[in-house]
C-alpha positions in Angstrom: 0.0 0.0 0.0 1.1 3.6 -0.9 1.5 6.3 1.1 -0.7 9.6 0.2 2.3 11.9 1.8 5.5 10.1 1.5 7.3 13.0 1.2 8.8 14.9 4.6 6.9 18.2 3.1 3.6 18.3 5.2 0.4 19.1 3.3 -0.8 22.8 2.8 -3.9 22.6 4.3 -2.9 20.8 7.6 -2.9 21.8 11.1 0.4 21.6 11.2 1.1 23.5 7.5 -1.2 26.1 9.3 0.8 26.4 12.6 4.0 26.8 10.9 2.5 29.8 8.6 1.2 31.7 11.8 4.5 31.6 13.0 6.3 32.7 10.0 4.0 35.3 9.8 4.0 36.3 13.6 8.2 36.5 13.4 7.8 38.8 10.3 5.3 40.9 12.2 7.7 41.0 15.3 11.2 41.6 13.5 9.3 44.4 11.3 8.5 45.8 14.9 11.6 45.4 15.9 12.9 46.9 13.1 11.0 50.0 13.4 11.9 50.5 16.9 15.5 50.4 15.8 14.7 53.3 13.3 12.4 55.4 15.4 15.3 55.5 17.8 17.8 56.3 15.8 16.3 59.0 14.4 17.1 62.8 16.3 14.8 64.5 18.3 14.6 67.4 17.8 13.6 70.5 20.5 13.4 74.1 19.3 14.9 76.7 21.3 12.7 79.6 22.5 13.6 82.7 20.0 14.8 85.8 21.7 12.3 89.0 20.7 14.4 91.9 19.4 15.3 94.9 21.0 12.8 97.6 20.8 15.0 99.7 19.0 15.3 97.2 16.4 11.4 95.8 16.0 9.9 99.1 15.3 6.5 98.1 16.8 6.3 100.9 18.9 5.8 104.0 16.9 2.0 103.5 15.8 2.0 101.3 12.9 -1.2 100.3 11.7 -1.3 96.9 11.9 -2.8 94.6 8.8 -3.2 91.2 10.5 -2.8 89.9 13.8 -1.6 86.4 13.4 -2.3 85.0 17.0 0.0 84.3 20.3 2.9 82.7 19.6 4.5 80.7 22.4 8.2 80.1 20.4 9.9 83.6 21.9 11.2 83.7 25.8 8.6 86.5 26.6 4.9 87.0 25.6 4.5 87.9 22.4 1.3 88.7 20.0 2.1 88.1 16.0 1.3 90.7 13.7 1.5 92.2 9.8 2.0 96.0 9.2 0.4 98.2 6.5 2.3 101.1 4.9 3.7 103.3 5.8 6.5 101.1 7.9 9.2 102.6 10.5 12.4 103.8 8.7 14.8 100.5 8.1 11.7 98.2 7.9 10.8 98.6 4.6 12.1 95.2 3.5 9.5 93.8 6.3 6.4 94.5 4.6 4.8 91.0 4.3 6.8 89.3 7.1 4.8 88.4 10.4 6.7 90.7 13.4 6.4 89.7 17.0 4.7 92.5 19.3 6.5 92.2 23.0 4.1 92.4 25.5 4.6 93.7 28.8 2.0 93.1 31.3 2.1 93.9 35.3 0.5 91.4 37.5 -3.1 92.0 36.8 -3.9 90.0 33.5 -7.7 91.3 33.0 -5.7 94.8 32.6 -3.6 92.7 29.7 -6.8 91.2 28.6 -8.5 94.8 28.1 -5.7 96.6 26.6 -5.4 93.4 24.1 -9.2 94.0 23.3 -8.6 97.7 23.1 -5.5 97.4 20.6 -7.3 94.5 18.3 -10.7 97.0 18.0 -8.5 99.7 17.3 -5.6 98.0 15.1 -2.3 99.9 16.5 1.0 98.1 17.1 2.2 99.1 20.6 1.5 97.1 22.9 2.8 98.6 26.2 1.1 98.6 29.5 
């Protein structure tokens, strides 16, 4: 009498067939995991440092500018600052800056609703100094 599977190759369909596929399978899952572990670590992490805000002298903010846009709060710079865009007619030496987003220092004494006023005050009225 013959044998149906002589061979040491076990059928495709059988438990055991099935087992060994899983496995394969699960090891390719895991060394892919592995693998990408490996690569997220290697990869730099990066941390930005906080930008210093210009001198006064140098931002030009503070002589009445009419401002076009306020972008927002921006949390990047080591002191408060509110982003905005200028219309014409710029401070001397800023002409070059006329589309560029400039940050507005803001400096606030210990009550914040006076902040929060003057910040209402200056966005209804659209001026660029922002002194307190």
């Amino acid at each position: 009498m013959r044998k149906i599977f002589s061979s040491p190759i076990t059928p495709p369909h059988s438990p055991r067939a099935l087992r060994r596929r899983r496995m394969r399978s699960l090891m390719g899952k895991k060394r892919l995991a592995t693998l990408n572990k490996i690569a997220l670590c290697s990869q730099r992490v990066r941390k930005t440092k906080p930008r210093e805000v210009a001198p006064d002298a140098e931002l030009g903010y503070n002589n009445g500018c009419i401002v076009d846009e306020y972008k927002g709060f921006s949390s990047k710079y080591t002191e408060p600052v509110v982003l905005v865009s200028y219309k014409e007619p710029l401070p001397k030496g800023f002409e070059d800056k006329q589309d560029e987003i400039v940050p507005v220092r803001i400096i606030a004494e210990k009550e914040p609703k006076k902040l929060i006023a003057h910040l209402v005050d200056l966005l209804s009225s659209g001026r660029g100094s922002i002194v307190l």
